[in-house]
Each structure stands twice: as structure tokens, then as C-alpha cells.
GUDOGU-510576 format. One record per atom (N, C-alpha, C): atom name; residue number from 1; chain; residue in one letter; y, x, z. Coordinates in Angstrom, 3 decimals. Atoms other than C-alpha are relative to their C-alpha. Layout:
N
+------+-----+-----+------+----------+----------+----------+
: atom : seq : mol : type :       yy :       xx :       zz :
+------+-----+-----+------+----------+----------+----------+
:   CA : NUM :   A :    A :        Y :        X :        Z :
...
+------+-----+-----+------+----------+----------+----------+
***
This chain:
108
+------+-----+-----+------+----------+----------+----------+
: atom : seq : mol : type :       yy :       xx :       zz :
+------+-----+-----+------+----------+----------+----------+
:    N :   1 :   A :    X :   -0.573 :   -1.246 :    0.439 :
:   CA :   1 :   A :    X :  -31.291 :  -20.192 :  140.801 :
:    C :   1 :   A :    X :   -0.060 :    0.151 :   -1.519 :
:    N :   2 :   A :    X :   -0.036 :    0.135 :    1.452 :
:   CA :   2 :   A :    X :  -31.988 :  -20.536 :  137.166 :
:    C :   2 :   A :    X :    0.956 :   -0.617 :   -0.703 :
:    N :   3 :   A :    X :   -1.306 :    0.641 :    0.580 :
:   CA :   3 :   A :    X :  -29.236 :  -22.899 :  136.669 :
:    C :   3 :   A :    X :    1.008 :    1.291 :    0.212 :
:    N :   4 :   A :    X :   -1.262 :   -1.267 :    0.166 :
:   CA :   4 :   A :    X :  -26.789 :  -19.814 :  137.834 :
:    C :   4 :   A :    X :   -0.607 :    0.723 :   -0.914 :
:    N :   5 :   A :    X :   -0.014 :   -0.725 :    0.810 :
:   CA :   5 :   A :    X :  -28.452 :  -17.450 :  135.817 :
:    C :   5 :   A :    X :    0.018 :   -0.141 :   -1.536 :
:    N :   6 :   A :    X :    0.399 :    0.676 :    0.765 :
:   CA :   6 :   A :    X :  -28.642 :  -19.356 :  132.854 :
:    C :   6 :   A :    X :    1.824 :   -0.233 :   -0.682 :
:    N :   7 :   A :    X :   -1.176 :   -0.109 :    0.366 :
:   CA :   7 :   A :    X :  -24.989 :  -20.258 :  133.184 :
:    C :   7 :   A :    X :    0.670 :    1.535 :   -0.180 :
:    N :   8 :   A :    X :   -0.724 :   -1.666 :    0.055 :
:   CA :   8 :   A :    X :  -24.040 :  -16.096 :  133.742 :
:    C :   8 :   A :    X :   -0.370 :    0.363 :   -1.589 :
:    N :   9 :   A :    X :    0.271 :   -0.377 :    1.052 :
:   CA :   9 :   A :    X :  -26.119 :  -15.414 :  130.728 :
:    C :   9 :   A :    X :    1.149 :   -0.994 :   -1.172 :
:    N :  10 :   A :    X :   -1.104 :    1.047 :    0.757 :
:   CA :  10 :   A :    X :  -23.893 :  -18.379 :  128.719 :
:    C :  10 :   A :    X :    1.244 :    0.984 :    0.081 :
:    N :  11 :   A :    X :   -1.515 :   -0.424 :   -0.516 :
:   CA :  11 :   A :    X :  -20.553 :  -16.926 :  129.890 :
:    C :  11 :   A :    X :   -0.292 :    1.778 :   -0.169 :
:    N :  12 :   A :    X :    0.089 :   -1.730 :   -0.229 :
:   CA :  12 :   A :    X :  -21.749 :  -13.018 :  129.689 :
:    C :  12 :   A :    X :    0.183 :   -0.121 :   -1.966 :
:    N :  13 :   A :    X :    0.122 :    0.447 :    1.239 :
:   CA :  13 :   A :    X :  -22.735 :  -14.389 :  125.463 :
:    C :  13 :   A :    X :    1.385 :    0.425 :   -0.217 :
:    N :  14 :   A :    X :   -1.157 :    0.816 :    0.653 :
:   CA :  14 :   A :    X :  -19.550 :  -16.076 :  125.371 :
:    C :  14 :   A :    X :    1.039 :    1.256 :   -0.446 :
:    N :  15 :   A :    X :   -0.414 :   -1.315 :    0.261 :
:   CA :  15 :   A :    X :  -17.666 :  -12.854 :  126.312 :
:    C :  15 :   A :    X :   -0.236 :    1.503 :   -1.085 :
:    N :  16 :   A :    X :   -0.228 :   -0.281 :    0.835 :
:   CA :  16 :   A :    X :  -19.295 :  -11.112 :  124.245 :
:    C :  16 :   A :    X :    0.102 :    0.210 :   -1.495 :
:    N :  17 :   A :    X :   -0.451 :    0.500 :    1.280 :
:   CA :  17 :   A :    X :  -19.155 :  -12.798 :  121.124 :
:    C :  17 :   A :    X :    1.683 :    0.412 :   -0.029 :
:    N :  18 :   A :    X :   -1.419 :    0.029 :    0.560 :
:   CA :  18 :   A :    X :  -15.644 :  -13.206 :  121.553 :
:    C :  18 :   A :    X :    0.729 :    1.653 :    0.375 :
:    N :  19 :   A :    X :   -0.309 :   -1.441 :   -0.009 :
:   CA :  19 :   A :    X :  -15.228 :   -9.121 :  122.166 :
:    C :  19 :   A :    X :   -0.322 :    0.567 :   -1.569 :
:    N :  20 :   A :    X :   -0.071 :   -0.509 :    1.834 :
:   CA :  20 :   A :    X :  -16.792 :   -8.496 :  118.944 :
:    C :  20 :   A :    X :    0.377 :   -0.623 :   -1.099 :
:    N :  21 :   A :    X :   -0.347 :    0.756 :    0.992 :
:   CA :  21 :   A :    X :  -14.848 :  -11.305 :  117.131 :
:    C :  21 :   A :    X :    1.623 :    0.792 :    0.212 :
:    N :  22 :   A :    X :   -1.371 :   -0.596 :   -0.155 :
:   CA :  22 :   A :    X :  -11.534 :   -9.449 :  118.608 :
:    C :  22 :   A :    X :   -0.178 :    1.597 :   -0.783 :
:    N :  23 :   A :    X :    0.345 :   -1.233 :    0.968 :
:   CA :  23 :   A :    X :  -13.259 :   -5.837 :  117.008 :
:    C :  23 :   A :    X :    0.223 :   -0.107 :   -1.431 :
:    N :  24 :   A :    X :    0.315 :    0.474 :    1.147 :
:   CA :  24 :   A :    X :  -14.134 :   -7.332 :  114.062 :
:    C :  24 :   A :    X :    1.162 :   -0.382 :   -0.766 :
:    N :  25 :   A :    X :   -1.013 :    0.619 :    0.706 :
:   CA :  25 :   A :    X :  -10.576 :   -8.803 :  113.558 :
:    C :  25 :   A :    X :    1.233 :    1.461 :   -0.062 :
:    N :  26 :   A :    X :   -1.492 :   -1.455 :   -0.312 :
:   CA :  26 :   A :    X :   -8.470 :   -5.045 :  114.642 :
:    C :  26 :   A :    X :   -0.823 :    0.907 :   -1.374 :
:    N :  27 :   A :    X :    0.113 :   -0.798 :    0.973 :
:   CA :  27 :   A :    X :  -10.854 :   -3.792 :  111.728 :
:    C :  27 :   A :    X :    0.209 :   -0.360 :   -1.251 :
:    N :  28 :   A :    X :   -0.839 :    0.426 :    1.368 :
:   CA :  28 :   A :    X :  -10.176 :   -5.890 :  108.978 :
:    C :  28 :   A :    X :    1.493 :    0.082 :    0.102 :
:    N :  29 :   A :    X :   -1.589 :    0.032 :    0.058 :
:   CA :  29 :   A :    X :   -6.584 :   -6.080 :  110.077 :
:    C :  29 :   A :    X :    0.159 :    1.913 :   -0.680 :
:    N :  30 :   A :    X :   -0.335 :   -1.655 :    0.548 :
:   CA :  30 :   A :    X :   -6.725 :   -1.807 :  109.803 :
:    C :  30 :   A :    X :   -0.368 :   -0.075 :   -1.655 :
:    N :  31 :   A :    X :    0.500 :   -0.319 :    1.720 :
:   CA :  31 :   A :    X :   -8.406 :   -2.216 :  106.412 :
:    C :  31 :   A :    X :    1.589 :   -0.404 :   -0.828 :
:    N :  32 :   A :    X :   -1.134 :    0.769 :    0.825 :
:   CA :  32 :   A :    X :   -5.578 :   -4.435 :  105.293 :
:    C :  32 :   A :    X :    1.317 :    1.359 :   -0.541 :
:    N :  33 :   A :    X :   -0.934 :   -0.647 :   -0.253 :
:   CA :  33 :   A :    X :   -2.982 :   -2.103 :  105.573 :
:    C :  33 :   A :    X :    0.236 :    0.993 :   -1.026 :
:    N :  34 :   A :    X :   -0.330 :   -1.292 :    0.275 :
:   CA :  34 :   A :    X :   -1.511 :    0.782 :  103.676 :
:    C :  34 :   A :    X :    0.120 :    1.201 :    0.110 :
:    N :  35 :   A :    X :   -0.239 :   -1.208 :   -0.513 :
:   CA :  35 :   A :    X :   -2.102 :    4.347 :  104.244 :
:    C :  35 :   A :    X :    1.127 :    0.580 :    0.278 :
:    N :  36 :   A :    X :   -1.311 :   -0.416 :   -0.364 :
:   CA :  36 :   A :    X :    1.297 :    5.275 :  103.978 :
:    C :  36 :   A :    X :    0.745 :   -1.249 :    1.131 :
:    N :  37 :   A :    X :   -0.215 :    0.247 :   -0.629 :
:   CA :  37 :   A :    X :    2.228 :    2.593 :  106.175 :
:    C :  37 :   A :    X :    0.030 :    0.213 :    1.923 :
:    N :  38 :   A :    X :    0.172 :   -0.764 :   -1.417 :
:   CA :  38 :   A :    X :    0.546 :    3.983 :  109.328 :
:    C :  38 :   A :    X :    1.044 :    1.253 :   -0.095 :
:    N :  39 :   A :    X :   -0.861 :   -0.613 :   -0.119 :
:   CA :  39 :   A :    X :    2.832 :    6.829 :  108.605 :
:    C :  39 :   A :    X :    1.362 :   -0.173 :    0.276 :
:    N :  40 :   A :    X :   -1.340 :    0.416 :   -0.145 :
:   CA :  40 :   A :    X :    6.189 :    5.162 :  108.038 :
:    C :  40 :   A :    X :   -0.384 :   -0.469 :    1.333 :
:    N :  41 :   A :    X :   -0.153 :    0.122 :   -1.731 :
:   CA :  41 :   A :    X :    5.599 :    3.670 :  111.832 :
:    C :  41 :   A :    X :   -0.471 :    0.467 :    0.865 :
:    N :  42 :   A :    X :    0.220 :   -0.765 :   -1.407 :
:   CA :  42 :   A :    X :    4.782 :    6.411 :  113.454 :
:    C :  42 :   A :    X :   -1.270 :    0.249 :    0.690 :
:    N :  43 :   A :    X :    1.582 :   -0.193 :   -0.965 :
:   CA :  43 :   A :    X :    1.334 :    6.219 :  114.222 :
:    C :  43 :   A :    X :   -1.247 :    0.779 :   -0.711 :
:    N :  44 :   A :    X :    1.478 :   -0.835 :    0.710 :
:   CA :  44 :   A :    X :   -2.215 :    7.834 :  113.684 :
:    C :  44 :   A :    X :   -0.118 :   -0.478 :   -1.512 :
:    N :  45 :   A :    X :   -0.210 :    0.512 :    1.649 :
:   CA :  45 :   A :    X :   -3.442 :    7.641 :  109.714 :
:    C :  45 :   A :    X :   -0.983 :   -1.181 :    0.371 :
:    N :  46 :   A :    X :    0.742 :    0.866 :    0.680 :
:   CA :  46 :   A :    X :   -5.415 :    4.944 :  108.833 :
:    C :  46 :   A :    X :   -1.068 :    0.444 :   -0.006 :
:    N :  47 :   A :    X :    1.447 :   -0.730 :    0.132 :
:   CA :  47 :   A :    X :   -8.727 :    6.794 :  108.413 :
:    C :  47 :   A :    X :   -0.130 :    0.033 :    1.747 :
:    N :  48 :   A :    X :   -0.499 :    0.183 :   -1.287 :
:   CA :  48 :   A :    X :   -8.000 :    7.215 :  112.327 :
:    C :  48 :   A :    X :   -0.817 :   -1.155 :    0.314 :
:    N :  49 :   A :    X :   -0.135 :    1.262 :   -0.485 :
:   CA :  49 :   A :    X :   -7.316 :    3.672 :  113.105 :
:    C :  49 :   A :    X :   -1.562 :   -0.878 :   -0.673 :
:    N :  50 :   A :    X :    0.790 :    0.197 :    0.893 :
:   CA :  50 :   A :    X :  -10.443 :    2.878 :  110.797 :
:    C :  50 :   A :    X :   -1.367 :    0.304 :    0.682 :
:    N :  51 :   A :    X :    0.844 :   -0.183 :   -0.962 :
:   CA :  51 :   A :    X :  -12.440 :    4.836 :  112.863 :
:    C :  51 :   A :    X :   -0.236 :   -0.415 :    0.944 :
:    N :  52 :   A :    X :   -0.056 :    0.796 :   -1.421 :
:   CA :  52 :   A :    X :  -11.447 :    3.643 :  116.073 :
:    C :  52 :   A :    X :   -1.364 :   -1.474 :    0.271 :
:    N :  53 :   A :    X :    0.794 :    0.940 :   -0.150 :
:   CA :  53 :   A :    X :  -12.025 :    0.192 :  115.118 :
:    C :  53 :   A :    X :   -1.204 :   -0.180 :   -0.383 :
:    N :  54 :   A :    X :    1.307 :   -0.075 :    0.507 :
:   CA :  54 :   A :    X :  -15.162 :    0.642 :  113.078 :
:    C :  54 :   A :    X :   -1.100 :   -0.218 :    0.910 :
:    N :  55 :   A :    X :    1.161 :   -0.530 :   -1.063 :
:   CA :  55 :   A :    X :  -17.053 :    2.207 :  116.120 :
:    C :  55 :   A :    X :    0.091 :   -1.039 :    0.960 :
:    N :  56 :   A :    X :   -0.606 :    1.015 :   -0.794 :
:   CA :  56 :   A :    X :  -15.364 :   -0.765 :  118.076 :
:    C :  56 :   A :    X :   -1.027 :   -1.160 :   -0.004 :
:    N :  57 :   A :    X :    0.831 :    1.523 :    0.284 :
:   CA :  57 :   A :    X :  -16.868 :   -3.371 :  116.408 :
:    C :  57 :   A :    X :   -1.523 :    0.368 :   -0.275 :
:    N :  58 :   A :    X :    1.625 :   -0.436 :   -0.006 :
:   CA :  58 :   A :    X :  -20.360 :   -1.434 :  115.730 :
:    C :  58 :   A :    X :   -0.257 :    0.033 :    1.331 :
:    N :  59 :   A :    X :    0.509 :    0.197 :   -1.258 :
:   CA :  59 :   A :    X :  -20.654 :   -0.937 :  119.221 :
:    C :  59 :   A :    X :    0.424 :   -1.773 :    0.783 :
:    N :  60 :   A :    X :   -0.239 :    1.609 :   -0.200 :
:   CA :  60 :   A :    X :  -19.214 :   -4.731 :  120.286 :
:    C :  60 :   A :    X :   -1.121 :   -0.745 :   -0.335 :
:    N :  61 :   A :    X :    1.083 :    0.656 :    0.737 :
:   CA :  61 :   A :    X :  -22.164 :   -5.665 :  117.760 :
:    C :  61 :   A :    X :   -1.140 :    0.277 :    1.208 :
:    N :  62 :   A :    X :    1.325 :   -0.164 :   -0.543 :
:   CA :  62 :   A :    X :  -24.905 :   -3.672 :  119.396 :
:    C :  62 :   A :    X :   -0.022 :   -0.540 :    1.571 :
:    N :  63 :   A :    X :    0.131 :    0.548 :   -1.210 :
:   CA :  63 :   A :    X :  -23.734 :   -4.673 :  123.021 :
:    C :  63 :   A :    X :    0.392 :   -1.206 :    0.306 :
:    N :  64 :   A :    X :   -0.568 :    1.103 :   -0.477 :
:   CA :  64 :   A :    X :  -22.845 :   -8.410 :  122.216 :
:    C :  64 :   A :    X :   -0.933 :   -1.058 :    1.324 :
:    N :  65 :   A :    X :    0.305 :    0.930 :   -1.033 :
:   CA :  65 :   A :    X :  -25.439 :   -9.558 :  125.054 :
:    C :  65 :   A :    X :    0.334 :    0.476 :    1.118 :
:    N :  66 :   A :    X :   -0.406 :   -0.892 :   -1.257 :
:   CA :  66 :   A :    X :  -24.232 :   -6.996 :  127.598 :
:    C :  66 :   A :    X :    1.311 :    0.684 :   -0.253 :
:    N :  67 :   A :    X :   -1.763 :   -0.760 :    0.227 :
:   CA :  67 :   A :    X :  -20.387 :   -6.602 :  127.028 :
:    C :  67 :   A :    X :    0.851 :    0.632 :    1.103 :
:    N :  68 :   A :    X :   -0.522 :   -0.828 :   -1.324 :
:   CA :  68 :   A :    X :  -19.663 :   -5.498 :  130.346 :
:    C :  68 :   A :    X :   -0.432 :    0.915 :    0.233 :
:    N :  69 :   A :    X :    0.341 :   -1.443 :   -0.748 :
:   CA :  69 :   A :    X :  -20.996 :   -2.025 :  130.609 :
:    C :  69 :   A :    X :    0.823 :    0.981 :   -0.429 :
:    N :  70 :   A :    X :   -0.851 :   -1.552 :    0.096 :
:   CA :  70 :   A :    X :  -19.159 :    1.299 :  129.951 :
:    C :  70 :   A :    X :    0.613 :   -0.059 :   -1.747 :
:    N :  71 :   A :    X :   -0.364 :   -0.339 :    1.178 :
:   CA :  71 :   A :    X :  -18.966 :    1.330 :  126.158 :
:    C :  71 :   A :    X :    0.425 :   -1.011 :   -0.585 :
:    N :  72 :   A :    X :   -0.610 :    1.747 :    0.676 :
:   CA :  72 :   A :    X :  -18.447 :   -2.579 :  125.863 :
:    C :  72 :   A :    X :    1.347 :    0.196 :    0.153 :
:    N :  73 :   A :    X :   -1.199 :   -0.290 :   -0.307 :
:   CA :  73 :   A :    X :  -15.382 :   -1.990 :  127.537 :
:    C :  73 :   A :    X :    0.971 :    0.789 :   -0.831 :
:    N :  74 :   A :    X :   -0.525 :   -1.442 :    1.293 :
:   CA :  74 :   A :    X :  -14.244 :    1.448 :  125.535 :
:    C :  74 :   A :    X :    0.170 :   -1.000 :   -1.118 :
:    N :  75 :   A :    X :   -0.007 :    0.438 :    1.665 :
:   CA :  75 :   A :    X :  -14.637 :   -0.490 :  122.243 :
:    C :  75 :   A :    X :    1.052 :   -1.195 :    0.042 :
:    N :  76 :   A :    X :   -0.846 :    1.397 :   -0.738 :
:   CA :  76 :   A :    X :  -12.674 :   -4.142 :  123.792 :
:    C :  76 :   A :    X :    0.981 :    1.344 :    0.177 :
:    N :  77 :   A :    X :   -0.886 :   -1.027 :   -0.723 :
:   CA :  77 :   A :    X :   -9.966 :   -0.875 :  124.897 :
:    C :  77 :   A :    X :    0.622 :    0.369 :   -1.375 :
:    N :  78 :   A :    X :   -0.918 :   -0.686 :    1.130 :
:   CA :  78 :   A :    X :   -9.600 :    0.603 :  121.570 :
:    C :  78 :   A :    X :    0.415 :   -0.912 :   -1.226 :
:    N :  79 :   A :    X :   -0.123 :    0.680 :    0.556 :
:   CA :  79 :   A :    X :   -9.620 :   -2.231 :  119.472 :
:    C :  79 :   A :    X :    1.274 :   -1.061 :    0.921 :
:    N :  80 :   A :    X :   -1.286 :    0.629 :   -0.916 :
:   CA :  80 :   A :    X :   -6.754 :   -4.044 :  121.984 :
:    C :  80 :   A :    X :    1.247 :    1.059 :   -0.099 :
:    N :  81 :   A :    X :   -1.267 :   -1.286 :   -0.048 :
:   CA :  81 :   A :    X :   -4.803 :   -0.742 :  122.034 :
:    C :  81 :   A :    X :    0.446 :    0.101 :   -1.468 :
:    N :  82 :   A :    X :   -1.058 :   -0.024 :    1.182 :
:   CA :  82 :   A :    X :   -4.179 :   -0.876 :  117.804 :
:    C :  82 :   A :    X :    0.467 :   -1.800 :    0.297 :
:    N :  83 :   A :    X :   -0.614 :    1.330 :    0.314 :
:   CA :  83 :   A :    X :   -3.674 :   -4.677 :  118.034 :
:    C :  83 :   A :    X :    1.059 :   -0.238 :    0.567 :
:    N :  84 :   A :    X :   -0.896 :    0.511 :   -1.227 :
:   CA :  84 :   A :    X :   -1.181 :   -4.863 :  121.079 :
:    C :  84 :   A :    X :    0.943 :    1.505 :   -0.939 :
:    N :  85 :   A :    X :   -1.190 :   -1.412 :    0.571 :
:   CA :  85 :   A :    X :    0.739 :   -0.788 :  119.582 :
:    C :  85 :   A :    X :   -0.091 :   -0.289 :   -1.446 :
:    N :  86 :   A :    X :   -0.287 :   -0.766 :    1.439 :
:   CA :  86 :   A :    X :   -0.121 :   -0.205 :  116.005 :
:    C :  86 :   A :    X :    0.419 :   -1.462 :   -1.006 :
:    N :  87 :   A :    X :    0.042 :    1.414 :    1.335 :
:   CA :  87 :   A :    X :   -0.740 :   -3.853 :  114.377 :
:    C :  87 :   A :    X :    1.571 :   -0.343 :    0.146 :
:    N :  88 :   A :    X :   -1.441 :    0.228 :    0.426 :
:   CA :  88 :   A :    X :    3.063 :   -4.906 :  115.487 :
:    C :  88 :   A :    X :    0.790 :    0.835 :   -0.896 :
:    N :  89 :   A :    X :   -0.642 :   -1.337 :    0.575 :
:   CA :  89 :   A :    X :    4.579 :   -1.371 :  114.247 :
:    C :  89 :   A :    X :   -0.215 :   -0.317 :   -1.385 :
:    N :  90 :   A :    X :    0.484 :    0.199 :    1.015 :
:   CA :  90 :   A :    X :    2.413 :   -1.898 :  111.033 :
:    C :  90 :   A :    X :    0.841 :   -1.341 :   -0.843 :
:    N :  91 :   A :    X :   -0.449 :    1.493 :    0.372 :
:   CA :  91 :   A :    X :    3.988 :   -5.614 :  110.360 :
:    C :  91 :   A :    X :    1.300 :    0.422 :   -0.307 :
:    N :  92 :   A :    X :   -1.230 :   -0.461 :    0.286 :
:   CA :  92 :   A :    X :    7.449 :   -4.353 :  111.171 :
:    C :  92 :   A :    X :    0.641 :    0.648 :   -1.440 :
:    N :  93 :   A :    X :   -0.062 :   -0.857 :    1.181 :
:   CA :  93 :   A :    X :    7.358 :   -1.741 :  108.472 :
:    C :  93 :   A :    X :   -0.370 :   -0.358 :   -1.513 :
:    N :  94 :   A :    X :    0.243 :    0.841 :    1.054 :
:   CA :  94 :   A :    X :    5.715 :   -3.887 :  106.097 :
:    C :  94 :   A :    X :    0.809 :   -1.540 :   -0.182 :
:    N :  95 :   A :    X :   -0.921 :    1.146 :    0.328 :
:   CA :  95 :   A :    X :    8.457 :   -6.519 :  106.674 :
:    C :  95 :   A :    X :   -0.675 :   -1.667 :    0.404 :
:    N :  96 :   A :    X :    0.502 :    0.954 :   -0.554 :
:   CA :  96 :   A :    X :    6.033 :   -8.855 :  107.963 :
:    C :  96 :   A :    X :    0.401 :   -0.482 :    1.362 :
:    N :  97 :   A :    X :   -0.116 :    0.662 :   -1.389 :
:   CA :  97 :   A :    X :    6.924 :   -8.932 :  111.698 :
:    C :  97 :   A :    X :    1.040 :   -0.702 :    0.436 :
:    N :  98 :   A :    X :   -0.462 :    0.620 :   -0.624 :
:   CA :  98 :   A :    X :    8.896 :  -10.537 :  114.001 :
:    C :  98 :   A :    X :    1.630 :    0.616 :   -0.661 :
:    N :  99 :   A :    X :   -1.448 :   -0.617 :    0.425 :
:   CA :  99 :   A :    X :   12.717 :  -10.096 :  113.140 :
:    C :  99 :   A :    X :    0.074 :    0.418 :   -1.674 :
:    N : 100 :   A :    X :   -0.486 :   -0.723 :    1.167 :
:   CA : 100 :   A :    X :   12.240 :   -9.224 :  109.655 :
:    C : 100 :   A :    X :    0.451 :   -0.858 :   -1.165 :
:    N : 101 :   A :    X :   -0.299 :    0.213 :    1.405 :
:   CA : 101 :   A :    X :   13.647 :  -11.588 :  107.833 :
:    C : 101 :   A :    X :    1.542 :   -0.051 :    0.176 :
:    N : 102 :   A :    X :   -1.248 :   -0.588 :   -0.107 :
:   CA : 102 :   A :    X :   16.892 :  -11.090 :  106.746 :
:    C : 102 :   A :    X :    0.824 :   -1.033 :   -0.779 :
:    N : 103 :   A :    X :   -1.238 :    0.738 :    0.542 :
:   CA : 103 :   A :    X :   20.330 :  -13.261 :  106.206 :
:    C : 103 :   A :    X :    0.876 :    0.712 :   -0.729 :
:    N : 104 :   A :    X :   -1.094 :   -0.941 :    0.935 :
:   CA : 104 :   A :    X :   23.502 :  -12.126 :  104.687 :
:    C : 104 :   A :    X :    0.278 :    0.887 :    1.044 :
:    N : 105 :   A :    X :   -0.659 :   -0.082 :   -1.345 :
:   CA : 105 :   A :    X :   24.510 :  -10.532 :  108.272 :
:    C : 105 :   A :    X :   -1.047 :    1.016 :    0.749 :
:    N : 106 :   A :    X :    1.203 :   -0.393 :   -0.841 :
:   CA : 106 :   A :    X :   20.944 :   -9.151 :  109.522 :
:    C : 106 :   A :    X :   -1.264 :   -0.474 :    0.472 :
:    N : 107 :   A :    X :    1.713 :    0.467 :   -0.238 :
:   CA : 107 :   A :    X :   17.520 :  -10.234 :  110.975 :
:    C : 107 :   A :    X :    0.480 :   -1.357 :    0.810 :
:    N : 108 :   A :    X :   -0.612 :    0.828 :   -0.835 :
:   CA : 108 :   A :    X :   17.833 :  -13.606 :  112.293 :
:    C : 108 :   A :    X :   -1.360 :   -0.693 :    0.702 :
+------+-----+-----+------+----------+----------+----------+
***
């Protein structure tokens, strides 16, 4: 039985290292950004999004050996919710995303 628990503990780590390496990356990405940009696309400010992830990745930190309980989750939730809504929106508007570069004709 030590070999399973041994491997759970491995794989519980693994998870959540890589929860607070996904926090860690939705808060530098928010830093990056422009205040007026969260505006031009529509979404919460920046101070907001700042918060979110902040608390994301502080809590990710404090629960990286136990990422599966209630608040591991919440923080993995809000830090997925700007990366998957706000970070594309953000790119768009800053001419970075998908479609934005432009021919004589339009986005190609």
C-alpha cells in the first residue's frame, strides 16, 4: 500500500504544481496588459482581473500539496475563466490575436 500512496501523493504534487504554474501564468499575463485595454474589450478593469488572479495564485501556492479541495478548485476556476474569456478579448484588441493581421483586403 505504500507504493499507491506514494504514487497518489506524486500525481496529487504534480497537479498541483501545475495549478499554480497555470495561476501564476493568468497573473503575469493580467499584469502585462493595459488598463484601458480591459475596457476597450469589454471586460472587468484590470485591478479586477489582478485581483482575481492574485488570490488565484496565492491560494494555488498555499494549497500546492492539496489542490483538490474547495478553494484549490475556486482559484484553478478563476484563473481558467480570464485565460479561456478575457486573455483572447485582451489579444484581439491589442492586435495580437488570432485574425489580426491584416492584408490589403482584411484579416487573413
Amino acid at each position: 500500500m505504500n507504493l499507491i500512496g506514494s504514487a497518489q501523493s506524486t500525481v496529487t504534487l504534480i497537479l498541483g504544481v501545475a495549478a499554480l504554474a497555470l495561476e501564476v501564468f493568468a497573473f503575469i499575463d493580467a499584469l502585462r496588459h493595459r488598463p484601458d485595454a480591459y475596457v476597450a474589450a469589454g471586460k472587468r478593469t484590470k485591478q479586477f482581473w489582478l485581483i482575481v488572479t492574485g488570490i488565484a495564485a496565492l491560494v494555488g501556492f498555499v494549497f500546492v500539496f492539496s489542490p483538490l479541495n474547495l478553494l484549490g478548485i475556486l482559484a484553478v476556476v478563476g484563473a481558467a475563466i480570464y485565460l479561456a474569456d478575457v486573455r483572447p478579448a485582451l489579444q484581439q484588441v491589442s492586435g495580437r490575436g488570432r485574425g489580426s493581421s491584416q492584408g490589403p483586403y482584411g484579416p487573413w
